[in-house]
N, C-alpha and C positions, 0 to 999 in steps of 0.2 A: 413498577416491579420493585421487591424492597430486596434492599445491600445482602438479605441474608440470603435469597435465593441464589443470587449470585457474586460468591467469592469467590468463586476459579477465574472466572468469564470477564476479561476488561472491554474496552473498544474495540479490541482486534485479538479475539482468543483468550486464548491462556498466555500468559509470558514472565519471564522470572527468571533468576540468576540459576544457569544448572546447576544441578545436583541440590539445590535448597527445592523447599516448599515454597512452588508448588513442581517446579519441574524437576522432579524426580523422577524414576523409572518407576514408581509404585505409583503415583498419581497418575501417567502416562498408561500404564497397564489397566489402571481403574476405567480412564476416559476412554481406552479402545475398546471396555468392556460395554461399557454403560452407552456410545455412541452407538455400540453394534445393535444392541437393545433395543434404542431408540431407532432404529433406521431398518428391522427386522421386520418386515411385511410381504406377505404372503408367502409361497411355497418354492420358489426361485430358488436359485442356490447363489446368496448375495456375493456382495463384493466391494469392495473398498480401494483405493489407489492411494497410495502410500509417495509424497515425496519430499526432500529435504532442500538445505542449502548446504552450505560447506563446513558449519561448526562442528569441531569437534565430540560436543554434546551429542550431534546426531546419531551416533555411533549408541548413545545408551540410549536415545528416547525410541527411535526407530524400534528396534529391536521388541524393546518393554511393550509399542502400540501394537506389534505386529502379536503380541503374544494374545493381548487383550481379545483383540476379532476373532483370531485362529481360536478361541478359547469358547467363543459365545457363535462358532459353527459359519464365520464370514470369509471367505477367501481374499487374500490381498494380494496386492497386483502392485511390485516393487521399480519406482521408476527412478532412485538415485535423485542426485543434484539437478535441481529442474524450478525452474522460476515457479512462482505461485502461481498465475495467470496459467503456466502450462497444466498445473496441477485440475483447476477448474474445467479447462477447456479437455482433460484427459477422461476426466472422470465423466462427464456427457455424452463424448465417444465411444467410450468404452461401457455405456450400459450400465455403469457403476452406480451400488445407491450411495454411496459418498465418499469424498474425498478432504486426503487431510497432507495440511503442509507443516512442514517443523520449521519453523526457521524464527526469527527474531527480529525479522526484517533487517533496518538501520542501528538497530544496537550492536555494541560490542559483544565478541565470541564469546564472551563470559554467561550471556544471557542464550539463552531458549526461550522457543512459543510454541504453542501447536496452534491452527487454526484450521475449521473445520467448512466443508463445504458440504451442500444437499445435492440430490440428482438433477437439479436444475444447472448443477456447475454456480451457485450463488452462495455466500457464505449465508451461514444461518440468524435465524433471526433469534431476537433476545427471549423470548417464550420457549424456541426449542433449547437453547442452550442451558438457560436453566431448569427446564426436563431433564434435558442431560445431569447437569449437575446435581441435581435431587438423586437418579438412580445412583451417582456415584456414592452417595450416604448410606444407601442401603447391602444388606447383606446379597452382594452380585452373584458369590457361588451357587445360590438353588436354582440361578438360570442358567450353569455352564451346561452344554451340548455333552451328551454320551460319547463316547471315544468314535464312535463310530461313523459320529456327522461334524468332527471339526474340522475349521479350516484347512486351507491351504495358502503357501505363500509361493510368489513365484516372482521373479523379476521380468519386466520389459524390456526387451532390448534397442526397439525400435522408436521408444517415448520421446527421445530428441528430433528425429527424423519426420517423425508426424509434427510436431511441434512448431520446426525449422518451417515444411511445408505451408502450415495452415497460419504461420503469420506473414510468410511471403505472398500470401491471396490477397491479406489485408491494404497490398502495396495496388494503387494504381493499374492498371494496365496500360499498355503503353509508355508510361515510364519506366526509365533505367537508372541507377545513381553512375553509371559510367562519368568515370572525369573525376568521380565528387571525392573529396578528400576529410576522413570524419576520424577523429578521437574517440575510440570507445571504452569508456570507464566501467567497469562489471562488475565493481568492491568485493573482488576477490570473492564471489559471491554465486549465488546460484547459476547466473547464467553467462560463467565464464567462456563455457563453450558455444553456446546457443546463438549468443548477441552477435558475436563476431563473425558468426557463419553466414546469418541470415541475411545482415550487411554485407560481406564479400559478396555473397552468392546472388547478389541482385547490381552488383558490378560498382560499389566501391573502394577505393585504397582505404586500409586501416592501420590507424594506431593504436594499438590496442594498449591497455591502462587496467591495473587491477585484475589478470586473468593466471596468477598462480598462486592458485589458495593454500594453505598450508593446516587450515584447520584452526587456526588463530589470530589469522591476519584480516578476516572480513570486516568489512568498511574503516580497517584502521588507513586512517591517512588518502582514503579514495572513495569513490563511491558519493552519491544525491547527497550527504551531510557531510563531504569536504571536496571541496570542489579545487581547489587552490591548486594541485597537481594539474590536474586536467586542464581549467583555465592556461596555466604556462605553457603545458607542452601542444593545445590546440594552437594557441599562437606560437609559439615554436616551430611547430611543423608545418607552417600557414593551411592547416585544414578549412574547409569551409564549415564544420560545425566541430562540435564537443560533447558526445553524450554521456551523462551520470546516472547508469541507475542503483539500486537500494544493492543490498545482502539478498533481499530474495524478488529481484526484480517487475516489480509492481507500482514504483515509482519512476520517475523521469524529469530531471534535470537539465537543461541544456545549457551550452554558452556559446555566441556566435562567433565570427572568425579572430575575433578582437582579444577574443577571453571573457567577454564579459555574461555573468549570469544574467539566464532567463529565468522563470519561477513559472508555477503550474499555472498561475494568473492567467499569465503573457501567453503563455502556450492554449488554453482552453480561451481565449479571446480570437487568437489565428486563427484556430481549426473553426468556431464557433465562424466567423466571420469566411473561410474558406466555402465552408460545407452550407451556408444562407446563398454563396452565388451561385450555389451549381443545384441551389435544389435538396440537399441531402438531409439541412437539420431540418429532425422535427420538435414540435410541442411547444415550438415558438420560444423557446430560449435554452438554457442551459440551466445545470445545478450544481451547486458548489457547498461549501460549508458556511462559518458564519467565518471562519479565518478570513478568508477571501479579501480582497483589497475594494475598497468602495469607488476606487476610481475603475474596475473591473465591472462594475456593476452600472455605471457611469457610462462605459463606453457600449456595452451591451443596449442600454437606453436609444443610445445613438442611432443605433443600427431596429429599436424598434422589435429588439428583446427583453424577455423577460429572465431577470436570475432568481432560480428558488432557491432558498439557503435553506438546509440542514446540520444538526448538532455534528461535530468533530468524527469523522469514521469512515472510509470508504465507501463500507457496504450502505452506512445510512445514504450515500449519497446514490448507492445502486439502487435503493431501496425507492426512493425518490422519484428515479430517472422512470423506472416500471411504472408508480403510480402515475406521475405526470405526464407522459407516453412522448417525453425529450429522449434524444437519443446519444446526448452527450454531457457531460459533466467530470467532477472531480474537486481535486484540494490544492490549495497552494504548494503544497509540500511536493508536489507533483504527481499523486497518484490521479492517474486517469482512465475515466473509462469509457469505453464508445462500444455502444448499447448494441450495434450490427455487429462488432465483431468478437466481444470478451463480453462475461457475465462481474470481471472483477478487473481490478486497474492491472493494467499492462504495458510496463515502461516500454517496450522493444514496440508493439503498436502503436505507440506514443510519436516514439522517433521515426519512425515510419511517415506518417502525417504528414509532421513536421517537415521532415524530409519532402517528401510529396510536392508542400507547398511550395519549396527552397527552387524544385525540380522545373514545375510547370511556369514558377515568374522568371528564374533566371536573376531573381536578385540579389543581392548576400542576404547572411542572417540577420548585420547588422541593422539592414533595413527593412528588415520583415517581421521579426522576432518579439517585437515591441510595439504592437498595436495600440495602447493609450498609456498615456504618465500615470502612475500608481501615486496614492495618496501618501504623503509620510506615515510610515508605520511600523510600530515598535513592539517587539516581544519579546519579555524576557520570562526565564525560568528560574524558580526560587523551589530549591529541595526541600523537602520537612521530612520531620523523623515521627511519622505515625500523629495521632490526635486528629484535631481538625478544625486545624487555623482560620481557614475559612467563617467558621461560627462563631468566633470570639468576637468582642463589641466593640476593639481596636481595630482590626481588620473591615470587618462592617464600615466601620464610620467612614475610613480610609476610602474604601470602594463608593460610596455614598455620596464623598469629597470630589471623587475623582470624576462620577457621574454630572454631577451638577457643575463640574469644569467646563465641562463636554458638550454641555447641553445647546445642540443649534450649530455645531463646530465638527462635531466628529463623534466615536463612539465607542466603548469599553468591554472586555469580554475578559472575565476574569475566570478559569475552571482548572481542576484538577486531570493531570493526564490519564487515559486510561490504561496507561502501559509504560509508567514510570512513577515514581514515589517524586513527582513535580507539580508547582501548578504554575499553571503558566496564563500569563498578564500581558493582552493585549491590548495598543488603545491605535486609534489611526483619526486622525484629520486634516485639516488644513495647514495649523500649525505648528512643526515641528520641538520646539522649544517647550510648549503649553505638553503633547504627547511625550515627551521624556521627563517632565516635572511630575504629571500625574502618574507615570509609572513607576518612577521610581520612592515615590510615595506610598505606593503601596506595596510594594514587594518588602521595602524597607516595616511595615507595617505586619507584613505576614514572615518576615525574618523573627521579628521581636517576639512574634505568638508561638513561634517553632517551638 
């Protein structure tokens, strides 16, 4: 698919600093118009679900999308501060032909996204989005709706409450967390309210971390991209775990009773090796990205599975798990998804599991959590200001250099983010020494081409 079709659409939506292009409330108004378009079939009286996280921006973009639908004759169905994952699994329930999240995930309030789901509850694939984005070029108004067939907006009052429920199914039967003592980090974030209920309400003590948003406080200093709070106060409060999820909770982070971080690795290794004794995983192994750590892939071998890897992106790894007919997978970064119970990653089911496992061995985290030694492995992020450093013959040789380091040892993955002006330079092998010289050769390499 070529760059022009899609310049709205990164890895994971739309996303950008509010109030600039693209997340303005005019491009927002365009995408609720041009998505209503795109998702207008047959004679129904459509419908869309609408929900955000805590940034301030949501206040204009919300509004701007809702105008869009009501405009092109869609009715929305308003559900507030609501995890992503909730948004998916709403918009299934509820008959909806799609649903859409505002949030920015792990970036700072400064930034906005929209991200869009189909009536499957699955985000959409790179064909429809840039459909989408082609109608947003054209002249929208000769399809708005006569006054007399537009939308309707209305809010849900009860979208928490179904939510709370239907991830508390997710938990075991016959387990209780009674006793357990859990740090819950919310980065001041979508599911300030949601995480901490779900948790109580299934008979844990909580300390709860990051749940009074302010509209410009999301994931500063809390939350899956800073963990350092939560690591002190889990050991602080001797809890037996520490959960971190994102700004719009669809990531999952943990730390055991020690403090110390887990990664999405270590956590889809457990479950992966949980769900093989009892029977549950299918398609004979799991799917992850190419992030992934190779001693993950390593210890998988062991047990006599398969890992498919996929390019950088949730959905490509939802996308994956459908084709492959596995029923679990995810990313280092900790977006997880488990294919029986969410069509998209879901920190709060994540911890759940997790939990689960903590529950039926009776061991700590410390010695559950960590299922194989990951491989030394280094990434850094190097910013540029537009161009494309990547192509230049300095850069090339650099990465060329750093390949032929590697060769027989370990392995290199050099890409641009798709939801940041970064690119960011991986390398992981055996020896750590050889993986810091080679990257920092290159970053230094793509500094000079900036």
């Amino acid at each position: 698919m070529s760059s022009e079709s899609r310049q709205l659409f990164g890895t994971d939506g739309i996303r950008g600093r509010a109030n600039q292009h693209p997340m303005t409330a005019e491009v927002a108004l365009r995408v609720g118009m041009a998505a209503a378009l795109q998702f207008t079939r047959g004679q129904h009286r459509h419908r869309v679900v609408i929900g955000k996280d805590t940034r301030l921006s949501g206040y204009m973009i919300e509004p701007a999308l809702t105008a869009g639908f009501v405009s092109m004759g869609m009715d929305v169905v308003l559900v507030g501060p609501m995890p992503t994952p909730a948004v998916a699994m709403l918009t299934r329930s509820l008959r909806a032909d799609l649903g859409v999240m505002i949030s920015a995930s792990h970036n700072p309030y400064e930034d906005n996204g929209i991200k869009l789901f189909g009536p499957d509850g699955y985000k959409l694939s790179d064909d429809v989005e840039a459909a989408i984005e082609a109608k947003c070029r054209y002249g929208l108004e000769r399809d708005l709706v006569p006054a007399s067939t537009l939308g309707r907006a209305r809010r849900l009052d009860d979208a928490r409450g179904r939510y709370t429920e239907y991830v508390k199914q997710t938990f075991p039967r016959g387990l209780r967390l009674d006793g357990v003592k859990i740090a819950v980090d919310c980065a001041n974030g979508a599911a300030y309210k949601v995480a901490p209920e779900v948790i109580w309400e299934l008979g844990a003590e909580i300390v709860p971390i990051g749940v009074d948003p302010d509209g410009t406080n999301i994931n500063k200093g809390c939350g899956s991209t800073d963990t350092d709070f939560l690591q002190s106060m889990t050991a602080a409060h001797g809890c037996d775990l520490g959960i971190a999820l994102d700004g719009d909770a669809d990531r999952l982070i943990i730390c055991d009773q020690k403090g110390r971080v887990v990664d999405g690795d270590q956590i889809m290794a457990l479950i992966a090796k949980d769900w093989l004794d009892a029977g549950k995983l299918r398609g004979g192994g799991i799917v992850a990205t190419v992030m992934s750590n190779l001693g993950l892939e390593r210890y998988l071998g062991s047990l006599g599975l398969n890992l498919t890897r996929t390019q950088v992106g949730d959905r490509y790894v939802a996308e994956a798990i459908r084709a492959s007919g596995c029923n679990l997978g995810g990313e280092q970064s900790g977006h997880l998804i488990f294919d029986d119970y969410a069509t998209t990653g879901d920190g709060l089911i994540a911890a759940l599991q997790v939990l689960a496992v903590l529950v039926a061995t009776g061991r700590p985290a410390s010695e559950v959590c960590r299922p194989f030694e990951p491989l030394p492995q280094r990434l850094k992020n190097v910013r540029y200001n537009g161009g494309q450093p990547l192509e230049t013959a300095s850069v090339k040789a650099a990465i060329a250099a750093g390949e032929g380091r590697l060769v027989g040892s370990g392995r290199l993955l050099v890409r641009k983010s798709g939801t940041e002006p970064l690119i960011r330079v991986m390398a992981e092998g055996e020896d750590a020494v050889l993986i810091a010289s080679v990257i920092d050769d290159i970053c230094d390499a793509i500094t000079g081409a900036s």
